[in-house]
N, C-alpha and C positions, 0 to 999 in steps of 0.2 A: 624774593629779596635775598640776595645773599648774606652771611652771617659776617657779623662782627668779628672783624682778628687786629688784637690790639698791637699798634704798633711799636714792638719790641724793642727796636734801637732806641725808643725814648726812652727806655728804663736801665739807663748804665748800670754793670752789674760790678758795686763796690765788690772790691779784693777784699782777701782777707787780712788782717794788720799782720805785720813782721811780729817776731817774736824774738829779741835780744837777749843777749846774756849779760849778767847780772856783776857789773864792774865796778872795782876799788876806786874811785875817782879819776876816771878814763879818759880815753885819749880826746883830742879834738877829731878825730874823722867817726870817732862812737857820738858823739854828742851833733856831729852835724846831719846825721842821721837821725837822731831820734828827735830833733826840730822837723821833721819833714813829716812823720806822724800826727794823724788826730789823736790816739791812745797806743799807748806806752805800757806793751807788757813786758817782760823779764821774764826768764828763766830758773824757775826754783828746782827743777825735778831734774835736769841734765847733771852728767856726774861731775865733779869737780875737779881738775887738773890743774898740776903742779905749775910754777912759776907764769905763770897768764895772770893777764889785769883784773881777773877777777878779786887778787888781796893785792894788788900792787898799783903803783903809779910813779911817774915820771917827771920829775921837776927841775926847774935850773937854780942852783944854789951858788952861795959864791966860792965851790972846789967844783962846780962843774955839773954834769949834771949827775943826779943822786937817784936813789931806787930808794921807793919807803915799799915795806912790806906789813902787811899785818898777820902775826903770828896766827895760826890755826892751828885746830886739832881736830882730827879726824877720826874714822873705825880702823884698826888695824887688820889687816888682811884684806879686806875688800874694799871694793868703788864705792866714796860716798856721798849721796846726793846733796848739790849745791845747798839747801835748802835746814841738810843737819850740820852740817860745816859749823862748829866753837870757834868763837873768837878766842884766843888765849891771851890770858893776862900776866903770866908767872915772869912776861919780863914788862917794865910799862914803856911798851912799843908807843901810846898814844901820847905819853908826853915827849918823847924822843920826835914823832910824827908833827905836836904839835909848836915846839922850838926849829925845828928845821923848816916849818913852813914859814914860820917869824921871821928865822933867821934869812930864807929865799926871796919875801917878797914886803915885809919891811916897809922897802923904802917903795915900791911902787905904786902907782897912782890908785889902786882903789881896794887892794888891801884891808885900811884903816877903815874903811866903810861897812867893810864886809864882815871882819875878824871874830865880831861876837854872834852873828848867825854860825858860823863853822866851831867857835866854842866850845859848844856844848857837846858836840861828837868825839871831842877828844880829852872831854874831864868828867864820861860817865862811860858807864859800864856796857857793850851790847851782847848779850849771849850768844846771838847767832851774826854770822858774816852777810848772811842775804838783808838781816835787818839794818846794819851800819850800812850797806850798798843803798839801800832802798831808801833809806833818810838822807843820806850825799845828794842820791840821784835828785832824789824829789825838790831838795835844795836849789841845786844848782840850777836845775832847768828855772824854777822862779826867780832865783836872781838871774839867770839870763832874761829874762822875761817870755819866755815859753811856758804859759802856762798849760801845760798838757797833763790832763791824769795820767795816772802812773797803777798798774796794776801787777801781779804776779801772776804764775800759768796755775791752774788746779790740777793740771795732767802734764806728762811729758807733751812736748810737742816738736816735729822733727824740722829741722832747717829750713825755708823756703826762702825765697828769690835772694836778696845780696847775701843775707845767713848762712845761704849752704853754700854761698862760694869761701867756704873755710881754709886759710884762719886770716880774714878782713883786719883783723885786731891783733895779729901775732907782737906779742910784746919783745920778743929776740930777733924781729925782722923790721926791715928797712920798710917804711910805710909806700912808698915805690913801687916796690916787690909784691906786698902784697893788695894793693888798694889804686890800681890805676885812677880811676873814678876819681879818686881825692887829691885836689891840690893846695898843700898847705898854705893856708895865710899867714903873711910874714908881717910880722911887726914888731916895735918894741919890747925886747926883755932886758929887766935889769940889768943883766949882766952879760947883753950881747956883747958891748966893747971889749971884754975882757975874751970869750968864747966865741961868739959870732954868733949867728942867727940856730937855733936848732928849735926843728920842726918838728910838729903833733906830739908835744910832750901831751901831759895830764892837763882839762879842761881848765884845770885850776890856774895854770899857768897865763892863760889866754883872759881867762876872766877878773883877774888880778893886774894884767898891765890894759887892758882895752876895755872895762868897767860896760859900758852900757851898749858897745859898740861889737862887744861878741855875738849877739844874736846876728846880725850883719854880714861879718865875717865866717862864723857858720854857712850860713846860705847860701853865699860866695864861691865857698870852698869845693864843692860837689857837684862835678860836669856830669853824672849819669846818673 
């Protein structure tokens, strides 16, 4: 009798999950990506670099659209890890953050729904940057209704498959240039009459005029 050999192809062999980096309330091609995950890790140990989405994000207000940043502080002299990154308080960047998000999205359709989940992130304190990341993140994917966990890395871990086609997320580059795969969803923003339509701002933008229909438009957006 010959021996049993089991057959292999039955047992698809899961990849292993992407591993993201850890952004200020990010773009719409960062978040239609991380709907396509079972679990949701971040990037705590990679070094942290200057002017990227990591403290920043992109919204349309009524002068256009606007750059919120959040103050940090870091080691001087050397590279330092996403993960020791200080929020700084010494000027209150969170109440400036949270009037210009009032003042942006107001009048749009689901704002007023949302406004005291997002509250709380900008009327207390976080000591570290990966932790206000980490609370937005985890936010927002629920109110998208993606309920996906969300974890941090224990180790460095190095780029693999869309990650290391770096920089996917480049915040000074035309989402085009850097993100073939991605085709923004166009829809209503408050203030396209005045500006016109502008694409893959901060998730927040998208989630604030299209309320339950972001998950949708996510899914949409990403041919590869």
């Amino acid at each position: 009798m010959e021996p049993h050999v089991p057959n292999r192809q039955s047992q698809p062999v899961k990849s292993a999950p992407l591993v993201y980096p850890s952004l200020y309330n990010g773009p719409i091609n960062y978040y239609a990506r991380l709907i396509r995950e079972e679990q949701i890790i971040l990037e705590q140990y990679d070094h942290y670099s200057k002017q990227t989405y990591r403290n920043r994000c992109r919204l349309m207000g009524p002068n256009g659209i606007m750059t919120l940043s959040v103050p940090v502080k870091k080691r001087r002299g050397g590279k330092t890890l996403m993960r020791d990154i200080l929020v700084d308080y010494d000027t209150p960047w969170n109440t400036i953050h949270w009037r210009s998000m009032v003042g942006a999205y107001a009048a749009s359709p689901f704002f007023n729904l949302m406004r005291e989940e997002y509250f709380p992130f900008y009327h207390r304190r976080f000591r570290y940057l990966i932790d206000l990341n980490m609370g937005l993140t985890t936010l927002t994917l629920g109110l998208i209704g993606a309920d996906i966990p969300a974890t941090l890395t224990q180790e460095f871990c190095m780029p693999s498959g869309e990650n290391a086609k770096s920089p996917w997320y480049h915040s000074k580059k035309k989402v085009e240039e850097t993100d073939p795969g991605f085709h923004p969803p166009e829809y209503h923003q408050v203030f396209s009459e005045r500006f016109g339509f502008r694409s893959n701002l901060s998730i927040l933008d998208l989630l604030f005029n299209e309320g339950p229909d972001t998950l949708t438009r996510l899914k949409q957006s990403l041919r590869t």
